[in-house]
C-alpha positions in Angstrom: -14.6 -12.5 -61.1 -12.5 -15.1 -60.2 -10.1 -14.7 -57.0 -7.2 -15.1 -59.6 -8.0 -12.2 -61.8 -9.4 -10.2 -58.8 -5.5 -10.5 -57.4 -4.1 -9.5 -61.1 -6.8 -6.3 -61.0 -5.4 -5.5 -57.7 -2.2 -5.6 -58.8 -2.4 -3.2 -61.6 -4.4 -0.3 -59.3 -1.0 -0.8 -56.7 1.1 -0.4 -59.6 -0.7 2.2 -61.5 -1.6 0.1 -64.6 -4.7 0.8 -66.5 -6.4 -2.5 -67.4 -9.9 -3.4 -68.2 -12.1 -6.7 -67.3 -14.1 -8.2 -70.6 -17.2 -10.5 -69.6 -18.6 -12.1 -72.1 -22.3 -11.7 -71.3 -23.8 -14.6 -73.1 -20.7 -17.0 -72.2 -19.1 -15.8 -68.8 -16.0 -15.8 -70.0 -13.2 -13.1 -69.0 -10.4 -11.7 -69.8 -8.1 -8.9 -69.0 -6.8 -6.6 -71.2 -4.1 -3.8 -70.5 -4.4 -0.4 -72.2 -1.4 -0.9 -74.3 -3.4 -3.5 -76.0 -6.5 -1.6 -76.9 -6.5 -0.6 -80.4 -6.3 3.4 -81.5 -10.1 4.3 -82.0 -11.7 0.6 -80.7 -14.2 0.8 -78.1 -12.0 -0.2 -75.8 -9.6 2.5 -76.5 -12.5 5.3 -76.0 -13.7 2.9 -72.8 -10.0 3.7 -71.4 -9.7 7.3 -72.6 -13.3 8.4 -70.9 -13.1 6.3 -67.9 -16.4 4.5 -68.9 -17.7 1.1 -67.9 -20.1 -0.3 -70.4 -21.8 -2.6 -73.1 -19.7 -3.4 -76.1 -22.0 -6.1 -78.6 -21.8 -8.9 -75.7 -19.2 -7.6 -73.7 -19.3 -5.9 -70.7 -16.1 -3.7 -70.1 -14.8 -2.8 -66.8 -12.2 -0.2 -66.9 -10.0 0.1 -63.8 -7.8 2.8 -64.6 -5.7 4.2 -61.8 -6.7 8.3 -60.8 -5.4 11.3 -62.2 -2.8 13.1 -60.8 -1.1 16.4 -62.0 2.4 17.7 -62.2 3.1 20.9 -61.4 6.5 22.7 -62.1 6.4 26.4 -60.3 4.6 27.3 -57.2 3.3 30.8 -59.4 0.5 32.1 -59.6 -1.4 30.7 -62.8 -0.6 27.3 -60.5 -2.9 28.8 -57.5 -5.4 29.2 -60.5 -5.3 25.8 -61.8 -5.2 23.7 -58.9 -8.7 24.3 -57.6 -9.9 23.1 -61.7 -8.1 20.3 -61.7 -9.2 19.0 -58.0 -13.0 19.9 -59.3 -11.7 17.5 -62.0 -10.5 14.8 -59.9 -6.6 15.4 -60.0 -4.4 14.5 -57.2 -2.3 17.4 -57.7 1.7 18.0 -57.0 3.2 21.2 -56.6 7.0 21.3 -57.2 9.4 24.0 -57.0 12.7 24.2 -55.0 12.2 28.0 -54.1 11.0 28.0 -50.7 9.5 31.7 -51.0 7.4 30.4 -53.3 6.6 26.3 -52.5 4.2 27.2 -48.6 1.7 25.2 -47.1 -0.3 28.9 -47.0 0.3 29.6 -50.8 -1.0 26.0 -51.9 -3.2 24.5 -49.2 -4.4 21.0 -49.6 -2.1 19.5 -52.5 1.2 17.6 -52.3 4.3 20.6 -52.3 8.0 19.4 -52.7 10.4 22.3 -52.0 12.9 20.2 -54.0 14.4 20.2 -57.4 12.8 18.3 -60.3 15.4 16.7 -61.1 15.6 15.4 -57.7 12.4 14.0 -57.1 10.5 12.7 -60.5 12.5 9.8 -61.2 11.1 8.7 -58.5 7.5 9.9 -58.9 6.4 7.0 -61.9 5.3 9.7 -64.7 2.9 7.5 -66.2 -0.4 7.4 -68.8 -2.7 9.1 -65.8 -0.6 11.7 -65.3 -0.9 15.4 -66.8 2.5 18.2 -66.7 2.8 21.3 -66.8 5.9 24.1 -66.3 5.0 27.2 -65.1 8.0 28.8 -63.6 9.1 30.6 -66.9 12.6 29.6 -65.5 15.0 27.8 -67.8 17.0 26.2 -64.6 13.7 24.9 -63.5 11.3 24.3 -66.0 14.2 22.7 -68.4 15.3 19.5 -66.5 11.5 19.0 -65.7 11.0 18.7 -69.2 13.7 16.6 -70.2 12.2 14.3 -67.8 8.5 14.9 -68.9 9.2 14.2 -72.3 11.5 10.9 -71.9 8.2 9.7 -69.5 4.5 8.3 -71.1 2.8 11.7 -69.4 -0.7 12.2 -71.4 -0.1 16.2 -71.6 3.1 18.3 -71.6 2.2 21.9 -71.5 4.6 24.7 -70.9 4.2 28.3 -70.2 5.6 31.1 -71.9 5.2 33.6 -75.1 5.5 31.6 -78.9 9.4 34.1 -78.2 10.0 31.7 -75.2 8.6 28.5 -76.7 11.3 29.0 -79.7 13.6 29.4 -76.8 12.7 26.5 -75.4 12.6 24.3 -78.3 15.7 25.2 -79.4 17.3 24.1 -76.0 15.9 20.8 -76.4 17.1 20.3 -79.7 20.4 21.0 -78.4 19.5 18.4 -75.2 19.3 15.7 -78.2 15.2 16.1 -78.7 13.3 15.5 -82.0 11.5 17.1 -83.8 8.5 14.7 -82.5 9.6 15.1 -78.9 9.2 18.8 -79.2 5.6 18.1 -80.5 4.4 16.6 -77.3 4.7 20.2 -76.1 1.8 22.6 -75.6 3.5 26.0 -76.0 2.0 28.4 -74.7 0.6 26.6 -72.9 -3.5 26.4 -73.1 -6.0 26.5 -76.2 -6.1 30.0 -77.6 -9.3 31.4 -76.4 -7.9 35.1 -75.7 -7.7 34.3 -72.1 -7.1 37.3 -70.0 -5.4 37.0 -66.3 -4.9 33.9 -64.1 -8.8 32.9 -63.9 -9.3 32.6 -68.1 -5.6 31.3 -68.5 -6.1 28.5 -66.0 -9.5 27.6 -67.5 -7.5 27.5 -71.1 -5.0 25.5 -69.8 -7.0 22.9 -68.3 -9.8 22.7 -71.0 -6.4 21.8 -73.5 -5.2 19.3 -71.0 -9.1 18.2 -71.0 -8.8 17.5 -74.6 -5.5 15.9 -74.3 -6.6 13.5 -71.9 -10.1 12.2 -73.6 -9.5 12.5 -77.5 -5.7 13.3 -78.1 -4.5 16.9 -78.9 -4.1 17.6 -83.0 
C-alpha cells in the first residue's frame, strides 16, 4: 500500500468511516472504496456487512471498518443482561440514562455510563453505520427524544422496548413528532425476535440475536 492511501485508510478509522482496499492481484493496482459505494448484495457489500477480508475473482478486499459500539438508553435491568452479549460480541458499549439511582459504576461495571440526558449528549456521540440502539427505559421522557435522534441518525438497528400496546403508543408519538411511516419501520418494537423469551437472560439473548441479524443481512 502506498504511504498515500495508507494516510487516507488512517483517516477513515479516526473518523469512523468504513472503507475497503481493492488489490488487483494479477496487476497491483489499488483502489479504495467507501461503503456507500458498495452495491446492495455485491461482494463487497457482504465483505462490509461480515467484517471479512478476502478473494473476490482477482481482487483481494481489505475491509477496514471501524468497531462496533452500542447505544444504550436506560440503565434497567434487561440492559445489565445485554451488555455482557454484546461485549462477548465485540461492542464498545454506552450506557445512558439521566437517573442517577439507576446510571452506577456498581450497576454497570466496565462500560461507558452518562448520567446525562439523551438529548444532551448524542449529538455529539456521531451515531453512525457501526453503531446498534436500543431504548429500554419504557419511559416516554426518556426513550422519546432518544429516538427522535436515533431515527434522524444512519444507526444499523433501532430496537425499542415495550408491549405491541406501548409500541402503538410510541408510534403514534412519532407520527405526531413529523415521522413516516418508513421512519417508524426502522423500529424493532418489541424489541427482540419472538422466540418466547422468558426473564432478562432469554430477552437479552432475543434482543441481541435480532440486532445480530440486523447488523449482517438486514432485518425484513
Amino acid at each position: 500500500m502506498n504511504l498515500e492511501l495508507l494516510n487516507t485508510v488512517i483517516e477513515a478509522k479516526q473518523a469512523r468511516r468504513a472503507v475497503a482496499v481493492v488489490t488487483n492481484t494479477k496487476t497491483g493496482t489499488q483502489r479504495l472504496v467507501l461503503r456507500a459505494e458498495a452495491a446492495v448484495d455485491s461482494a463487497l457489500d457482504k465483505a462490509f456487512r461480515f467484517d471479512k477480508s478476502g478473494m473476490e475473482g482477482d481482487d483481494f478486499i481489505a475491509i477496514h471498518n471501524p468497531p462496533l459500539r452500542l447505544v444504550i438508553i436506560g440503565a434497567v435491568m434487561i440492559a445489565q443482561s445485554v451488555i455482557p452479549v454484546a461485549q462477548a460480541c465485540g461492542y464498545d458499549v454506552t450506557v445512558i440514562d439521566p437517573r442517577g439511582a439507576f446510571a452506577t459504576g456498581a450497576r454497570f461495571p466496565g462500560v461507558t455510563l452518562l448520567a446525562d440526558w439523551p438529548q444532551d449528549v448524542l449529538p455529539k456521540f456521531g451515531l453512525d453505520l457501526r453503531t446498534g440502539f436500543m431504548a429500554l427505559t419504557h419511559d416516554p421522557k426518556i426513550d422519546d427524544p432518544a429516538l427522535h435522534l436515533a431515527l434522524q441518525s444512519e444507526v444499523f438497528y433501532i430496537g425499542a422496548l415495550g408491549s405491541k400496546k406501548t409500541q402503538a403508543g410510541r408510534q403514534e408519538r412519532l407520527r405526531a413528532a413529523g415521522f413516516d411511516a418508513a421512519a417508524l419501520l426502522r423500529i424493532s418494537g418489541p424489541i427482540g425476535l419472538a422466540i418466547g423469551a422468558v426473564g432478562a437472560a432469554e430477552i437479552a439473548i432475543s434482543i441481541m440475536a435480532e440486532m445480530t441479524k440486523a447488523l449482517r443481512v438486514g432485518l425484513t
